[in-house]
matplotlib code that plots the C-alpha trace (Angstrom):
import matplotlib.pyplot as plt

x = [67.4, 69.7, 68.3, 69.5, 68.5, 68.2, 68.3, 65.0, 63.2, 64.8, 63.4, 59.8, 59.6, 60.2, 57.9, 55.6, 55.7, 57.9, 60.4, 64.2, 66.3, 68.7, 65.6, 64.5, 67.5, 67.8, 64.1, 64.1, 67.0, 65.7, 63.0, 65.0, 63.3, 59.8, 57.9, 54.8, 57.4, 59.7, 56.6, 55.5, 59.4, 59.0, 55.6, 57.0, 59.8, 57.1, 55.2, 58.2, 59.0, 55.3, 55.6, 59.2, 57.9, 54.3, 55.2, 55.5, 53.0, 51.2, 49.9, 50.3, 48.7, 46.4, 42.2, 40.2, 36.2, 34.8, 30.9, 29.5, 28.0, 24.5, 25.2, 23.5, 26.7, 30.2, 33.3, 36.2, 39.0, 42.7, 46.2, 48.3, 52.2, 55.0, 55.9, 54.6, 57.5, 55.7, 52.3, 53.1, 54.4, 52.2, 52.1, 51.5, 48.3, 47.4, 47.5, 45.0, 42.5, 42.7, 41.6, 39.3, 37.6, 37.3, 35.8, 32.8, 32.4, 32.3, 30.5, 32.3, 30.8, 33.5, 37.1, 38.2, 36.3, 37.8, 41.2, 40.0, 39.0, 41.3, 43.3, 44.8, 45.1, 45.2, 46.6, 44.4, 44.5, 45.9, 48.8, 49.3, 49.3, 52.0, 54.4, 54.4, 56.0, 58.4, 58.9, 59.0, 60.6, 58.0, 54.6, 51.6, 48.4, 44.9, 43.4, 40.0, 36.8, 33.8, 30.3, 27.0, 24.1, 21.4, 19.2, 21.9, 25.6, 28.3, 31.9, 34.8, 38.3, 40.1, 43.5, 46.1, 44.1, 44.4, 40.5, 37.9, 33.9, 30.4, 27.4, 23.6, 20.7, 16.9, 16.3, 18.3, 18.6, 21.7, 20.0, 21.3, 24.8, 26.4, 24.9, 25.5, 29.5, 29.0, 27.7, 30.7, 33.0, 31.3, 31.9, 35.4, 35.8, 34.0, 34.5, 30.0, 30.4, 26.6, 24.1, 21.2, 21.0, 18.9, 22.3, 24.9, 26.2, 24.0, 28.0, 28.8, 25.8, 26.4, 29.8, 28.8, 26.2, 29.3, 31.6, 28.9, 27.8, 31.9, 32.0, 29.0, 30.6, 33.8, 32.6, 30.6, 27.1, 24.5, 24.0, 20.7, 21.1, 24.0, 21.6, 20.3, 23.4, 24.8, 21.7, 22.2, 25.5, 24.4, 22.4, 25.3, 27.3, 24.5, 24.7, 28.7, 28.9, 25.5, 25.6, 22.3, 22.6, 26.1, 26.2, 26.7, 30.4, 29.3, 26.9, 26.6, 22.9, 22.3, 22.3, 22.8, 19.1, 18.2, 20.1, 18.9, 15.7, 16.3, 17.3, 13.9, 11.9, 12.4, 16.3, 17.9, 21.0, 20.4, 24.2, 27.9, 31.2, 34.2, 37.8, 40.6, 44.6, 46.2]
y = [-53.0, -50.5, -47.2, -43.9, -40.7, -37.9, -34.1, -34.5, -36.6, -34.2, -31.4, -33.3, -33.8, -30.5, -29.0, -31.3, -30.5, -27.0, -28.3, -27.8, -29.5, -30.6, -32.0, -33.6, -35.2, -37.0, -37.7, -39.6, -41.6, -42.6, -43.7, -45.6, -43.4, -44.1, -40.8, -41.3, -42.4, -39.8, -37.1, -38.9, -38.5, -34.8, -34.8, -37.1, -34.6, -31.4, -32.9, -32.8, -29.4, -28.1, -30.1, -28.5, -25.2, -25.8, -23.2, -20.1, -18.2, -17.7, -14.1, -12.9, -15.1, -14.4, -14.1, -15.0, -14.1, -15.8, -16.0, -18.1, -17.2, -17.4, -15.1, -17.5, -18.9, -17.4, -18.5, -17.0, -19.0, -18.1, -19.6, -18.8, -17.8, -16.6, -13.6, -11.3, -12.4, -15.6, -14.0, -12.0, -14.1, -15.4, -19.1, -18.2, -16.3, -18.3, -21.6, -19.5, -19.3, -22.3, -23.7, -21.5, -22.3, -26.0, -24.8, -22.9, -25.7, -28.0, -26.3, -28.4, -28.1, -27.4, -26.5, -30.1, -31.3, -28.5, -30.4, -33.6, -32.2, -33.3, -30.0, -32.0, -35.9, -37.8, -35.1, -33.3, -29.8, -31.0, -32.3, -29.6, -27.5, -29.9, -29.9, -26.2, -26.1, -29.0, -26.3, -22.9, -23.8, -21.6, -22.5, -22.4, -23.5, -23.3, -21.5, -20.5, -21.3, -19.8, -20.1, -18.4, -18.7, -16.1, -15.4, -12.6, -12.9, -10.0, -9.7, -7.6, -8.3, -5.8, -4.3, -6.9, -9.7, -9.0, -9.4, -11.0, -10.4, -12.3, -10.5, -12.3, -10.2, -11.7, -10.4, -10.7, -7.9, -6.6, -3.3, -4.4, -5.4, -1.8, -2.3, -5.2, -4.4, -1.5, -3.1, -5.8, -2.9, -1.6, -5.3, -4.6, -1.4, -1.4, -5.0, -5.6, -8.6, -9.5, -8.7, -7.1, -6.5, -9.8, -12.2, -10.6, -13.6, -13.1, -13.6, -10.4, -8.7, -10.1, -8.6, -5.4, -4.5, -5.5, -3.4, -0.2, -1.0, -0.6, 2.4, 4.3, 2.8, 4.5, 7.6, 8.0, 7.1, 5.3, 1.5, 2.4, 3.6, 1.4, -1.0, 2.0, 3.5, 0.1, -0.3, 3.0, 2.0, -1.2, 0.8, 2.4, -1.1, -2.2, 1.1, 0.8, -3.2, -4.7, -4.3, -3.1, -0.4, 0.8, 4.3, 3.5, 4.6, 6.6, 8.3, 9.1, 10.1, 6.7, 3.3, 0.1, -0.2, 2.6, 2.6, -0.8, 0.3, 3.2, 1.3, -1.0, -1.3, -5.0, -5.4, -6.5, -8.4, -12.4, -12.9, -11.8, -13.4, -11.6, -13.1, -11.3, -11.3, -11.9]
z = [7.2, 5.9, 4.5, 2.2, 4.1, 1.0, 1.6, 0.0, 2.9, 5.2, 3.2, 2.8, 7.0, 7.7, 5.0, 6.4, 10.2, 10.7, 12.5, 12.1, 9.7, 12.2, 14.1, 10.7, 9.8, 13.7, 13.6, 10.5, 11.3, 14.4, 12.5, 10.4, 7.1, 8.7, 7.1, 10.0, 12.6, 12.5, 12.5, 15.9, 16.7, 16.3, 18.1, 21.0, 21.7, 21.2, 23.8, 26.2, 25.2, 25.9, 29.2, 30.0, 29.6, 31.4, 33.9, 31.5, 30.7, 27.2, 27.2, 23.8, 20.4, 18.4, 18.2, 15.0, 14.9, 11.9, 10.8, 7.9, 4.7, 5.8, 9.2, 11.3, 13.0, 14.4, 16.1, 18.4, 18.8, 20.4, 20.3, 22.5, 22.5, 24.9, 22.5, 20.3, 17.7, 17.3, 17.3, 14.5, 12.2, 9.2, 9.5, 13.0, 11.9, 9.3, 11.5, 13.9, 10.9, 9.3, 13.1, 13.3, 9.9, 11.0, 14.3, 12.0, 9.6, 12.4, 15.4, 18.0, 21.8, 23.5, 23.6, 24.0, 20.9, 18.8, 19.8, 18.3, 14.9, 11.9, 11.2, 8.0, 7.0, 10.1, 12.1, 14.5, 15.9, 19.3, 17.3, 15.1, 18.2, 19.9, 16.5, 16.4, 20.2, 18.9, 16.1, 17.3, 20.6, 22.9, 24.5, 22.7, 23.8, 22.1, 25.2, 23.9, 22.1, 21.7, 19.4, 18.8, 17.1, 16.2, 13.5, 12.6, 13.8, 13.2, 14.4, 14.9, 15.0, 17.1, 15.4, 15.7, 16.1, 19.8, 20.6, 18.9, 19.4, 17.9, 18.5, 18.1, 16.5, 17.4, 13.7, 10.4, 7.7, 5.6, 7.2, 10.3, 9.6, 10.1, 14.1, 14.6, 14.0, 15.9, 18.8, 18.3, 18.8, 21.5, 23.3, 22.4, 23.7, 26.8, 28.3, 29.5, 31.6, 31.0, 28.1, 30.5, 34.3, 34.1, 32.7, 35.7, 37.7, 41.1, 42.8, 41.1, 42.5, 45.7, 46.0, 44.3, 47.1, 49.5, 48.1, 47.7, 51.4, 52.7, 50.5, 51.8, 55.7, 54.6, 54.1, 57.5, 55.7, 58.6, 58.5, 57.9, 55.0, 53.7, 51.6, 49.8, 49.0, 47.8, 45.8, 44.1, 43.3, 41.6, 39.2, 37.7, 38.2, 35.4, 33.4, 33.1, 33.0, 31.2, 27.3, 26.7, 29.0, 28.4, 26.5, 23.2, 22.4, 18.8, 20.8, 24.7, 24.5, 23.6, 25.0, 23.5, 23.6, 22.5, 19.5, 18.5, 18.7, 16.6, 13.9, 14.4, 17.2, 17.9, 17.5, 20.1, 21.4, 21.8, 23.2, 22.6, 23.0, 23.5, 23.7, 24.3, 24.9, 28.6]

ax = plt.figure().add_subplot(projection="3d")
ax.plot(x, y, z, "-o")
ax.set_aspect("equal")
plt.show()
């Protein structure tokens, strides 16, 4: 069957998908003027294009925090690009967003599910992902996904859209939103790997004592007193690395704690996620 390939289709299929107009032109007449055929064309040949470049590495993108109206639920999700050319650009930005406003309205469980959600008509986010490497030429990869619930959840984009943090109140109050941010920022800024001495990974504290222990050998210290040493050190391990007892950033006489409870006795942290660039 013969068909008429217009500038117009041409111009529909890559409004449509992003994709050259060169690519366009050869997708749709492979597929013959097949609109949904010549999209999996384009998809087909992003798919060998994300394959062929499999072995580079991703380390700039974008991060999006996001809450809901009610407060009760945020999201982090990041996609991933080669350059910070690509990062930048709007669509680029605006893609990130629009995934990660699905992710919120759809609370998926994990990073794989997020994938399967429809990002728009019967096209998912896995193959929006894979047209925009068929488009832009360059890796990109949806690398991360994460969600929290709490009575009260704040957030805090770091400049750039190069990090993105939810923090979980045990108690909700537009009296608490300024801390709640503040606290985000302080996840930002100072990296905890844990929320309380309590949540550390007992492999971290493991090699924490390790490395005290060969610090205090070292420096000439007795074995005998190497585990006390190496305990000492753990302490400020949890001071430095644990949210709740970091020094709050605003104010050094403070902890996390401590300024919480300042603002009311019973706030507290449930959980934070922080997601970041590299």
């Amino acid at each position: 069957m013969s068909f008429t390939l217009s500038a117009a289709d041409v111009k529909n299929l890559r409004d449509s998908t992003g994709a050259g107009m060169m690519d366009c032109k050869a997708a749709l007449t492979e597929a013959e003027g097949d609109f949904e055929k010549a999209i999996e064309i384009l998809r087909k040949k992003g798919q060998k294009l994300s394959l062929k470049r499999a072995d580079r590495e991703a380390k700039e993108g974008v991060v999006i925090a996001m809450i809901n109206n009610a407060k009760t639920k945020g999201v982090v999700v990041k996609l991933s690009s080669e350059t910070d050319f690509v990062s930048k650009n709007e669509d680029f930005i605006n893609t990130t967003r629009k995934i990660a406003e699905i992710a919120l309205m759809t609370f998926p469980n994990s990073l794989e599910e997020l994938l399967s959600q429809k990002y728009e008509g019967n096209t998912t986010i896995a193959d929006k992902v894979t047209d925009m490497v068929g488009a832009i030429g360059e890796k990109i990869e949806l690398t991360n996904f994460e969600k929290l619930e709490a009575p009260q959840v704040e957030y805090y984009i770091h400049m750039g859209n190069k990090a993105g943090v939810l923090v979980g109140l045990n108690k909700a109050s537009d009296n608490y939103i300024d801390a709640g941010r503040d606290v985000a920022m302080q996840v930002a800024a100072m990296k905890p790997v844990a929320l309380d001495k309590s949540d550390v990974d007992p492999t971290i504290i493991q090699k924490e004592i390790e490395i005290g222990k060969e610090q205090a050998r070292a420096e000439g210290k007795p074995e005998a007193m190497l585990e006390k040493i190496a305990m000492g050190k753990l302490e400020k391990f949890y001071k430095e690395s644990t949210l709740l007892n970091q020094q709050f950033v605003k104010d050094g006489g403070q902890t996390i704690a401590s300024y919480l409870k300042s603002i009311d006795k019973d706030l507290t942290v449930t959980g934070f996620k922080h997601v970041k660039l590299g």
